[in-house]
C-alpha positions as MATLAB code, in Angstrom:
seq = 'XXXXXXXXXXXXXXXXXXXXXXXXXXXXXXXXXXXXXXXXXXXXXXXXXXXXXXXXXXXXXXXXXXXXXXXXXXXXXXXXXXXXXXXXXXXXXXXXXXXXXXXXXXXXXXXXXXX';
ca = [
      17.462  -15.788   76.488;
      18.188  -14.484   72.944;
      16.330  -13.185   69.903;
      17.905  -13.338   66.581;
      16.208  -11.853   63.702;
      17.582  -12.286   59.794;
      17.264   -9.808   57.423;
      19.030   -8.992   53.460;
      17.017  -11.746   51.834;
      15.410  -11.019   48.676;
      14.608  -11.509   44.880;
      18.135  -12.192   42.371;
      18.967  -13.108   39.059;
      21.301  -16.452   38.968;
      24.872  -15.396   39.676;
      24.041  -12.928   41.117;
      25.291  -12.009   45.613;
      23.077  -11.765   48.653;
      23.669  -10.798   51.573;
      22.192  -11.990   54.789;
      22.748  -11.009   58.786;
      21.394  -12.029   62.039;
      21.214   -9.577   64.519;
      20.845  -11.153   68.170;
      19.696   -9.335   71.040;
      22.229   -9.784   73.402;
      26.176  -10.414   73.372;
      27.094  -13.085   71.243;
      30.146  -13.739   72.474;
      30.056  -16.581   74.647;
      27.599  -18.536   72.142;
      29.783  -21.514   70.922;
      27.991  -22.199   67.775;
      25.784  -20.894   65.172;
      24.573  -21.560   61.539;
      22.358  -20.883   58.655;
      19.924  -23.349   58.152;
      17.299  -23.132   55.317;
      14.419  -24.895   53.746;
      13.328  -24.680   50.441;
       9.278  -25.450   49.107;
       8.577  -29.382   50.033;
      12.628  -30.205   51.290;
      13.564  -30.527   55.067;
      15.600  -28.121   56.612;
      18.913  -28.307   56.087;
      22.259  -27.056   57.498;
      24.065  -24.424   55.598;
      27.094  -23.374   57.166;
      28.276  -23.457   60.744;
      30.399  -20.754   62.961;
      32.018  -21.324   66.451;
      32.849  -18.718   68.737;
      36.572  -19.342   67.992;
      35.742  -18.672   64.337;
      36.216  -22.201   62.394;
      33.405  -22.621   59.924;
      31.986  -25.701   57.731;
      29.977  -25.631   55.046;
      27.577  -27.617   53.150;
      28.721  -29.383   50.173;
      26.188  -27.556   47.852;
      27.454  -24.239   49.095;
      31.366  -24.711   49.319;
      33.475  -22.151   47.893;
      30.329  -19.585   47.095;
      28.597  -18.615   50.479;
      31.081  -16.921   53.374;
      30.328  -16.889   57.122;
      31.215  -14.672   59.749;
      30.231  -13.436   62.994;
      30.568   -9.832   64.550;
      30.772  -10.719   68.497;
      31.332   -6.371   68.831;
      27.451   -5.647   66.259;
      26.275   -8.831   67.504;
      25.597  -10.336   64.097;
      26.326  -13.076   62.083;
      26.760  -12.846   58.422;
      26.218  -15.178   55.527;
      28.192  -13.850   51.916;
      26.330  -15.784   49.224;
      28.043  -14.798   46.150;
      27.511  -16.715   42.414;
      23.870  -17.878   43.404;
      21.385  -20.614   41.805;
      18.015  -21.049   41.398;
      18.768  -24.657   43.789;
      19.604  -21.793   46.592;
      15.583  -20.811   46.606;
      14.555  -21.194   50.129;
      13.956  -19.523   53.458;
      17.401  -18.659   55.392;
      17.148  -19.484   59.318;
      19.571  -17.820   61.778;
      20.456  -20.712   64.841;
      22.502  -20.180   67.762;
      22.759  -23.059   70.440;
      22.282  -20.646   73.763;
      22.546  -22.056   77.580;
      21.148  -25.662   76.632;
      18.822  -24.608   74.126;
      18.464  -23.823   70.501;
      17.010  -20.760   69.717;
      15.985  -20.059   65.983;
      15.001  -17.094   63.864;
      11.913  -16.478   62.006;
      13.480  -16.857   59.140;
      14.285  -15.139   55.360;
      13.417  -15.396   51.769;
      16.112  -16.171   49.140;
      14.477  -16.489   45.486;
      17.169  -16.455   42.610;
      15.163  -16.807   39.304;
      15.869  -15.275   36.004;
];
């Protein structure tokens, strides 16, 4: 199995940068995909950006053009850039990686941007 655990999160002023990593436990390298999901006060979950082991990303509407995602198969990390933030990107950031059959999840990290 896998761990991941997020860290970076934190308390910014809008337009400000974050930002966030996931640091698994093992070798990422053969994990086809992973993302940052997150979930703001009283909203679902929802998918941020996505990463596959070849390196093609995809990104959320909402987040297009100001949050960058990489991955680190050598650290073992993956990395979300969020650069040019808004108070709408309030939430708790979750680290995913779909491992062997199974999705395996962080615990999460909190994202506040307020002036």
């Amino acid at each position: 199995q896998v761990q991941l655990v997020e860290s970076g999160g934190g308390a910014v002023q809008p337009g400000g940068s974050l930002s966030l990593s996931c640091a698994a436990s093992r070798s990422i390298f053969s994990i086809s995909v992973m993302r940052w999901y997150r979930q703001a006060p009283g909203k679902e979950r929802e998918l941020v950006a996505t990463i596959t082991s070849g390196g093609s990303t995809n990104y959320a509407d909402s987040v297009k053009g100001r949050f960058t995602i990489s991955r680190d198969n050598v650290r073992r990390t993956m990395n979300l850039q969020m650069n040019s933030l808004k108070p709408e990107d309030t939430a708790v950031y979750y680290c995913y990686a779909f491992f062997r059959g199974a999705d395996v999840w962080g615990r999460g990290t909190q994202v506040t941007v307020s002036s």
